[in-house]
Backbone as JSON Lines, residues from 0, in Angstrom:
{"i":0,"aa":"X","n":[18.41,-20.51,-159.28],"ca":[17.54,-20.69,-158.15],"c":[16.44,-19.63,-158.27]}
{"i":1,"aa":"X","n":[14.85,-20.07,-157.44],"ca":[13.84,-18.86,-158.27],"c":[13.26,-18.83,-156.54]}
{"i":2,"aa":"X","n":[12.74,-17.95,-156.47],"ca":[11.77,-18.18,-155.98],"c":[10.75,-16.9,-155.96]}
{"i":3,"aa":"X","n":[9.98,-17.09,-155.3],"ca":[8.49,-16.34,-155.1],"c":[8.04,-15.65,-153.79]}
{"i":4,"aa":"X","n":[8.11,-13.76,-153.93],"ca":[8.26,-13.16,-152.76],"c":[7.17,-12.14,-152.95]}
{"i":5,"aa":"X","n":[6.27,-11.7,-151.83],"ca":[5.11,-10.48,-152.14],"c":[5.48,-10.13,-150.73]}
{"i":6,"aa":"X","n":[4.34,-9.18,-150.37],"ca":[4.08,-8.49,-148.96],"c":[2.68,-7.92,-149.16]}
{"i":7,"aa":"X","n":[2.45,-8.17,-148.07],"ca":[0.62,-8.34,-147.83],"c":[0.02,-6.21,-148.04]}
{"i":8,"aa":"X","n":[-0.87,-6.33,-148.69],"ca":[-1.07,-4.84,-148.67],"c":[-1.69,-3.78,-147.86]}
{"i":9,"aa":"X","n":[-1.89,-4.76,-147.01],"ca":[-2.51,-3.88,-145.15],"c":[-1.39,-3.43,-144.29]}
{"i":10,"aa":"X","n":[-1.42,-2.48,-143.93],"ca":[-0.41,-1.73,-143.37],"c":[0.69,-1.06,-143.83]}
{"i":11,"aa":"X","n":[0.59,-1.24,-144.96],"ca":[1.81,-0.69,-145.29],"c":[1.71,0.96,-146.05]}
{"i":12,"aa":"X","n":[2.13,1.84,-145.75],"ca":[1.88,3.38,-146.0],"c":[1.8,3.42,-147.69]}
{"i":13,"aa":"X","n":[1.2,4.23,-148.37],"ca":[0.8,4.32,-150.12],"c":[2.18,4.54,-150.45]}
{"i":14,"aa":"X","n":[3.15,4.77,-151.27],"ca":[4.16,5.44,-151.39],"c":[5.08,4.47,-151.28]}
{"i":15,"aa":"X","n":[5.11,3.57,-150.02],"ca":[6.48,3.14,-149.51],"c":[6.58,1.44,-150.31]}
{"i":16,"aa":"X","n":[8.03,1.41,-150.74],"ca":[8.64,0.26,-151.51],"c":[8.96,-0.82,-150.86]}
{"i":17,"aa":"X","n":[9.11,-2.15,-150.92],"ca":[9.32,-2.84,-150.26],"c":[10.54,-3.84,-151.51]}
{"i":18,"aa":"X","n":[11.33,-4.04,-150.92],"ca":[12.61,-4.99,-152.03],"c":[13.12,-6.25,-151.59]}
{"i":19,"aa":"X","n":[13.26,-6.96,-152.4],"ca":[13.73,-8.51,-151.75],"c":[14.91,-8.68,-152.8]}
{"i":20,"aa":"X","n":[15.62,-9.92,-151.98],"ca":[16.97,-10.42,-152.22],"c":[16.93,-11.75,-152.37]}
{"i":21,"aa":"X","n":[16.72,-12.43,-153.12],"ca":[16.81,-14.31,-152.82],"c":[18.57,-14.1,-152.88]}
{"i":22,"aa":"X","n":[19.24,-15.02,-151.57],"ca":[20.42,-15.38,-151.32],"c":[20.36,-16.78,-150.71]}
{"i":23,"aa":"X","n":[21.92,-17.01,-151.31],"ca":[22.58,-17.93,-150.4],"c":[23.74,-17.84,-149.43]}
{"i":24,"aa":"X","n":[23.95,-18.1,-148.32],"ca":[25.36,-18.03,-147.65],"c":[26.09,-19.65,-148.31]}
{"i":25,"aa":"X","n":[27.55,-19.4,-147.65],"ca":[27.79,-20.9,-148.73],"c":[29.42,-20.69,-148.38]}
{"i":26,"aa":"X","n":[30.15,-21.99,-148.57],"ca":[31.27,-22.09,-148.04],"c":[31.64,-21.86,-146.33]}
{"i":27,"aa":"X","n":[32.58,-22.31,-146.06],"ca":[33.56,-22.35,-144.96],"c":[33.2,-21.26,-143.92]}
{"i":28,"aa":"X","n":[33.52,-19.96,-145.01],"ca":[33.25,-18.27,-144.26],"c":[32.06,-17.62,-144.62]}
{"i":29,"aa":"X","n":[30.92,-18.34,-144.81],"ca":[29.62,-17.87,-145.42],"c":[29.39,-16.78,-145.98]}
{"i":30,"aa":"X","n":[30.24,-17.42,-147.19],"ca":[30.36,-16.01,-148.34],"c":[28.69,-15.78,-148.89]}
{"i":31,"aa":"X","n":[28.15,-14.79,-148.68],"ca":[27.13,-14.29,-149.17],"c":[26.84,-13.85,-150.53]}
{"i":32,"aa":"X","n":[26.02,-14.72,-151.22],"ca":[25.74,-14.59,-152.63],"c":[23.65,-14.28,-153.12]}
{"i":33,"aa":"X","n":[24.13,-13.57,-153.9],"ca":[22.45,-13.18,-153.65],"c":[22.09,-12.13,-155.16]}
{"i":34,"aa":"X","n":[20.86,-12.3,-155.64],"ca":[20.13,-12.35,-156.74],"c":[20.24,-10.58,-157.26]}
{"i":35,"aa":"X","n":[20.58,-9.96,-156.49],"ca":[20.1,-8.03,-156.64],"c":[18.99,-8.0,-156.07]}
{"i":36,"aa":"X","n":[18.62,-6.82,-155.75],"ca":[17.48,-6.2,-155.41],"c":[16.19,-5.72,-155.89]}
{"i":37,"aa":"X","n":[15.07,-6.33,-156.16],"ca":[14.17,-6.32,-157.12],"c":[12.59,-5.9,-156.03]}
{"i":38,"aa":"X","n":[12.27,-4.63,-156.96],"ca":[11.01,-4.63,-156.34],"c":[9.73,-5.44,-156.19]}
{"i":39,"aa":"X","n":[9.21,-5.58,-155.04],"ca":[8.3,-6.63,-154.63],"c":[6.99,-5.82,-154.79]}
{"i":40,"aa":"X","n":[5.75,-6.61,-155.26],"ca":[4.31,-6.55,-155.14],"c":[3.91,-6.71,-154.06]}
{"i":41,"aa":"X","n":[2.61,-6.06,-153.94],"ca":[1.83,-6.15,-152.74],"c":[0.43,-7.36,-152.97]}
{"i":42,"aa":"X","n":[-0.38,-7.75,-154.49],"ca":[-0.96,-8.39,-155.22],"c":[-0.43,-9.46,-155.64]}
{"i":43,"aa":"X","n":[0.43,-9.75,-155.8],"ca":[0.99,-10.76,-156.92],"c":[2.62,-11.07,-156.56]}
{"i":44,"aa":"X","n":[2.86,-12.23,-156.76],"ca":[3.92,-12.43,-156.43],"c":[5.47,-12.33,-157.36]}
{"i":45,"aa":"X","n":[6.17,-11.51,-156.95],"ca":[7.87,-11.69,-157.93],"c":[7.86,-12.38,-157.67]}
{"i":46,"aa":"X","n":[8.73,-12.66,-159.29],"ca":[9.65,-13.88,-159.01],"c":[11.25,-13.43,-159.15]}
{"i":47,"aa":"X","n":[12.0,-14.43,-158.01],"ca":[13.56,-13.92,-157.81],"c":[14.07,-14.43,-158.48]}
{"i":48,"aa":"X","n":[15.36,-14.46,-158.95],"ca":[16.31,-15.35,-159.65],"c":[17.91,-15.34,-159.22]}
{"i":49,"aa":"X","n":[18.14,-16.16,-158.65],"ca":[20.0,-16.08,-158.49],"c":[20.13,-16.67,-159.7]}
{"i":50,"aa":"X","n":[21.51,-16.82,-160.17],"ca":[21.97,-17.34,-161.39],"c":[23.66,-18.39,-160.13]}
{"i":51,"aa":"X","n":[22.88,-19.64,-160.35],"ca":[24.13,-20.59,-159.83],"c":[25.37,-20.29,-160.7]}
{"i":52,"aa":"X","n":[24.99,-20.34,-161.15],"ca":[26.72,-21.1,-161.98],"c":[27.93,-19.21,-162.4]}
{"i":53,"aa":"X","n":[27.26,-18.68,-161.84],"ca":[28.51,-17.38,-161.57],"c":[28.97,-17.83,-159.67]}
{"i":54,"aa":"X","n":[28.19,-18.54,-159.2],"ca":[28.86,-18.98,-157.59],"c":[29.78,-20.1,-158.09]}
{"i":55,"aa":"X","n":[31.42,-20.05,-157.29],"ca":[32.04,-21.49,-157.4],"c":[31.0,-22.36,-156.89]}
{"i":56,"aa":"X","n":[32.06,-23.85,-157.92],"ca":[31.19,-24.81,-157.39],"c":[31.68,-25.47,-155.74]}
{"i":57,"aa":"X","n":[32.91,-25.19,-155.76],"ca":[33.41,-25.22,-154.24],"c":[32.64,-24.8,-153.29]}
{"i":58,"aa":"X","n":[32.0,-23.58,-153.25],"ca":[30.45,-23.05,-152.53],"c":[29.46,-23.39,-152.27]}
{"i":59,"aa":"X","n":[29.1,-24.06,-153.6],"ca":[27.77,-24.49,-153.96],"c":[27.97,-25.87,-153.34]}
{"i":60,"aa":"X","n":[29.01,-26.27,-153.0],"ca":[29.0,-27.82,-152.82],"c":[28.92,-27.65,-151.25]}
{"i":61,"aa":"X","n":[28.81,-26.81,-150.46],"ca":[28.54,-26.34,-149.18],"c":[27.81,-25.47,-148.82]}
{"i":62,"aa":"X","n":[26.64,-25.36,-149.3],"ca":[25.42,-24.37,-148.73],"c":[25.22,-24.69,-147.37]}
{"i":63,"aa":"X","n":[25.03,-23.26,-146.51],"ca":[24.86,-23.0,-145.46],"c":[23.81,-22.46,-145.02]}
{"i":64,"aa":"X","n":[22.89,-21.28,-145.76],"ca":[22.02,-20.9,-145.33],"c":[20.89,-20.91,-146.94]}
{"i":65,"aa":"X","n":[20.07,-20.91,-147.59],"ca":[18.85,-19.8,-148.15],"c":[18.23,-18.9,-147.8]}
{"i":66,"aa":"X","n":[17.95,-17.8,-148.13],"ca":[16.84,-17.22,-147.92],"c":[15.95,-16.0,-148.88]}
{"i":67,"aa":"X","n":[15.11,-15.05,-148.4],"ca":[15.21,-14.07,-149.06],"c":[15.08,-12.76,-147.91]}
{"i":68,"aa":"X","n":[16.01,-11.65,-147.81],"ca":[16.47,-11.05,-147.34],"c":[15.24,-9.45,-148.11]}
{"i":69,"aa":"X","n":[14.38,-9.34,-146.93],"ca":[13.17,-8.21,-147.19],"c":[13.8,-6.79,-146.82]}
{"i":70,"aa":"X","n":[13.56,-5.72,-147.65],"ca":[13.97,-4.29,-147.4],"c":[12.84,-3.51,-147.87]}
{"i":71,"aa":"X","n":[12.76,-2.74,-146.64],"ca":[11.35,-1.76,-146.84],"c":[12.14,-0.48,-146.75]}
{"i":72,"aa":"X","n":[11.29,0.77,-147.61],"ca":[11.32,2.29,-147.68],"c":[11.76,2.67,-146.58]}
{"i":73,"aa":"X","n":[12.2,3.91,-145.63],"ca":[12.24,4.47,-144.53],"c":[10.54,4.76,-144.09]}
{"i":74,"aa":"X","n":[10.24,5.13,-145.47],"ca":[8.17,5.18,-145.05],"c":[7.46,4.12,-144.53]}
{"i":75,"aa":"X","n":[8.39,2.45,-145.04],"ca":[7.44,1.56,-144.69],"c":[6.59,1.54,-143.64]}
{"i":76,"aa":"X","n":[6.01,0.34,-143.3],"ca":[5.26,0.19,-142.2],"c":[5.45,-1.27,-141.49]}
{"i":77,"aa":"X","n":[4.63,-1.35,-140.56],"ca":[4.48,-2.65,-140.42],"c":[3.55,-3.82,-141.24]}
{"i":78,"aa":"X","n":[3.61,-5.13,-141.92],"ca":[2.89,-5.33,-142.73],"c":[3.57,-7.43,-142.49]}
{"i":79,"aa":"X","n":[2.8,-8.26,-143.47],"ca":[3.58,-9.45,-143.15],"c":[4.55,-9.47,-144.9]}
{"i":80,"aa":"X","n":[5.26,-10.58,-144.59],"ca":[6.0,-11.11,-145.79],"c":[5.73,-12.25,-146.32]}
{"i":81,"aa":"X","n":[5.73,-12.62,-147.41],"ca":[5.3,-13.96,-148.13],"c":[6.54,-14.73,-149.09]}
{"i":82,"aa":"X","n":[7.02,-15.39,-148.83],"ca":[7.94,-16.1,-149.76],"c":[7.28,-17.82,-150.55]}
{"i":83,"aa":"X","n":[7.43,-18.3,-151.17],"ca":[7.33,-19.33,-151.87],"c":[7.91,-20.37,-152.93]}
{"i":84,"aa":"X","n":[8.17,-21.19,-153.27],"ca":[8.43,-21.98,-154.29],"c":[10.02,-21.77,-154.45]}
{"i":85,"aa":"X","n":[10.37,-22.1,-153.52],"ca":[12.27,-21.76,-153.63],"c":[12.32,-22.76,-154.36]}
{"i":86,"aa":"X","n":[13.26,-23.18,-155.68],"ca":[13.59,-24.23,-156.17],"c":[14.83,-23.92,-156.74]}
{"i":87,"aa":"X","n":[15.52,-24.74,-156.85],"ca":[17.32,-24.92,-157.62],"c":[17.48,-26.38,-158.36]}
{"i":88,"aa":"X","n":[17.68,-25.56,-159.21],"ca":[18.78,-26.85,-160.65],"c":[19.71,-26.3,-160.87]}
{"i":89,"aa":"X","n":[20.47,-27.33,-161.7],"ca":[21.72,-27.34,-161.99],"c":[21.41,-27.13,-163.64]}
């Protein structure tokens, strides 16, 4: 699964990091599965990657939520978020 995550470069303090997570929740007890933590651009957009096929397929055959899950510095600021082009194959 991929998708495409930035954060806009107004407001946000010089210095401070901003990190994203592409996840899925999934199964019964919305076991939380999700890509690592990869630093995000302020210009240009990452791209995320989960890797399906380390999730059972018992899971996968019950998705519950997507998303991508944003983490800023203690420096951050206030600023917007941008996600895009979520897509999944098998």
């Amino acid at each position: 699964m991929f998708a495409q995550a930035r954060f806009a470069p107004w407001g946000f303090q010089s210095g401070a990091t901003m990190l994203g997570k592409l996840y899925i929740k999934a199964g019964s007890s919305y076991t939380w599965y999700d890509s690592g933590a990869v630093q995000l651009n302020n210009n240009t957009a990452t791209q995320l990657f989960l890797n399906l096929t380390s999730i059972p397929s018992s899971a996968l055959a019950n998705i519950k939520e997507v998303g991508v899950q944003y983490i800023s510095s203690s420096n951050g600021s206030q600023t917007s978020i941008y996600v895009a082009y979520i897509t999944a194959s098998n």
